[in-house]
C-alpha positions, -999 to +999 in steps of 0.1 A: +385+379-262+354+359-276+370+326-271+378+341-238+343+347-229+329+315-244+350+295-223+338+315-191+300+311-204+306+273-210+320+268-173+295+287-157+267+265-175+283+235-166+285+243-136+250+254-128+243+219-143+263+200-120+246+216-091+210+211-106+221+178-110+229+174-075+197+191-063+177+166-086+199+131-071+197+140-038+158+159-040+150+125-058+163+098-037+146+118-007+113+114-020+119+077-032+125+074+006+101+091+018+077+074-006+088+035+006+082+046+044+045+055+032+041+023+015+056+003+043+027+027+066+002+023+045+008-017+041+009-024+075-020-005+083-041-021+061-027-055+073-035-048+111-069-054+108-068-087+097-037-095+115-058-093+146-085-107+137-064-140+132-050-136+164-085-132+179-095-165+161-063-186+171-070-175+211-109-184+203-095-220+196-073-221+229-041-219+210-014-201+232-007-163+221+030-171+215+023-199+192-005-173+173+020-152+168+042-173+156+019-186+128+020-151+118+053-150+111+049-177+087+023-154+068+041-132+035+031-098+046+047-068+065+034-077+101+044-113+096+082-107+088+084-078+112+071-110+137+097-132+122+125-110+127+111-105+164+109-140+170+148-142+157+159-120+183+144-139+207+161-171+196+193-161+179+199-127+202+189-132+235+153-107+240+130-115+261+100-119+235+080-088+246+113-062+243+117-078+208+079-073+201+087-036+210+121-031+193+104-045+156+077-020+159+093+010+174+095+031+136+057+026+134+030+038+160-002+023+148+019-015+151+034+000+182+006+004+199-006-030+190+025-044+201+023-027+240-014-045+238-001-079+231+034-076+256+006-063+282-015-096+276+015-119+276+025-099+310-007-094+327-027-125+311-058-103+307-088-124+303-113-122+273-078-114+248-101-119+218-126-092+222-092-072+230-077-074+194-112-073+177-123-040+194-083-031+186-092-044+147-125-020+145-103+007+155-082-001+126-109-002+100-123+031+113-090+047+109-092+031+077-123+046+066-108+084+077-074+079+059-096+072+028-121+102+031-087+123+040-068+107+010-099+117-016-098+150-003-058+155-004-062+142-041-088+167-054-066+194-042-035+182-054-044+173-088-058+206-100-021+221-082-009+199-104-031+208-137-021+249-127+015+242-126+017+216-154-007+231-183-017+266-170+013+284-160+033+277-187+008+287-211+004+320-191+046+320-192+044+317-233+018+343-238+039+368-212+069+363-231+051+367-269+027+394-258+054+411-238+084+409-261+067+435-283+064+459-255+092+457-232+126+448-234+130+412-219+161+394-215+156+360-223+167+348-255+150+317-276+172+293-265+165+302-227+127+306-234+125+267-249+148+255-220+121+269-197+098+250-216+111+218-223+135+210-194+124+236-160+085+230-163+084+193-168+113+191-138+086+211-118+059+187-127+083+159-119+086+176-086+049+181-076+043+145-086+068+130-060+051+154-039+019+143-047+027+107-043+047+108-013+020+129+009-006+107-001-012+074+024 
């Protein structure tokens, strides 16, 4: 009967592992994505700036905007390979240049929007196409300036979340269960209190800090 009911207790924990497990994989590899797509954001937002800036300084020396753009893509950053791979559909796939310009840039709105800017200068040949992407650029480095200001402020809050959760609650937790245990009747044995301890707290912390760093651009 004792064997009986240790084998039924010793399924059921490994089966509430295997599903915690689960959670964790799939709870992790969301965040890791989520985390890359905020890099990517936060790269090419801090490239766009500069990006048209060159482009303003190429069309100040009378070079052509296709052949700006294309010493872009020769550049190692974001902007410059999402260029590149526009560039390739042109050549290799058929596009018209400005549909490719549109189709490389559709996941992101701040390089979107640059892109409709450029297809409507290539379309419409606006004059004065420098003081376009400069006043475009000072846009950028306002927006810039906010995301910082906003970023600071995000972090203030989320770190002391992250000192309640990580140092104060379980010390409140401990003092519960000591101070408690002499009062009322809990049912949580040692082995459960130092699993809390050691493996549910820190997987929490582990938690808030994927939280942390994947709402943070």
């Amino acid at each position: 009967m004792v064997v009986d009911f240790t084998i039924k207790l010793s399924v059921e924990y490994l089966l509430y592992s295997q599903i915690m497990l689960c959670v964790l994989f799939f709870s992790v590899s969301f965040f890791i994505k989520r985390i890359k797509a905020q890099d990517e954001r936060t790269r090419i937002l801090r490239e766009l700036p500069f990006f048209l800036n060159n482009l303003a300084s190429d069309i100040e020396k009378n070079i052509p905007l296709k052949l700006a753009l294309e010493n872009r893509a020769k550049q190692n950053s974001i902007i410059g390979q999402r260029i590149s791979q526009a560039l390739t559909l042109v050549t290799k796939k058929g596009y018209n240049l400005e549909t490719a310009l549109e189709e490389v840039s559709k996941d992101n709105k701040e390089l979107q929007r640059v892109m409709y800017q450029i297809n409507d200068i290539l379309s419409s040949g606006t004059k004065n196409k420098a003081d376009t992407f400069r006043i475009l650029s000072n846009n950028f480095s306002e927006q810039q300036s906010i995301a910082i200001k906003d970023y600071s402020t995000k972090l203030n809050f989320l770190s002391l979340v992250f000192v309640v959760i990580s140092a104060i609650v379980p010390a409140l937790f401990l003092m519960f269960f000591l101070v408690g245990s002499n009062f009322f009747e809990i049912g949580i044995s040692s082995f459960g209190i130092i699993l809390i301890t050691i493996v549910v707290f820190p997987i929490i912390d582990m938690f808030i800090l994927l939280f942390m760093r994947s709402s943070l651009v």
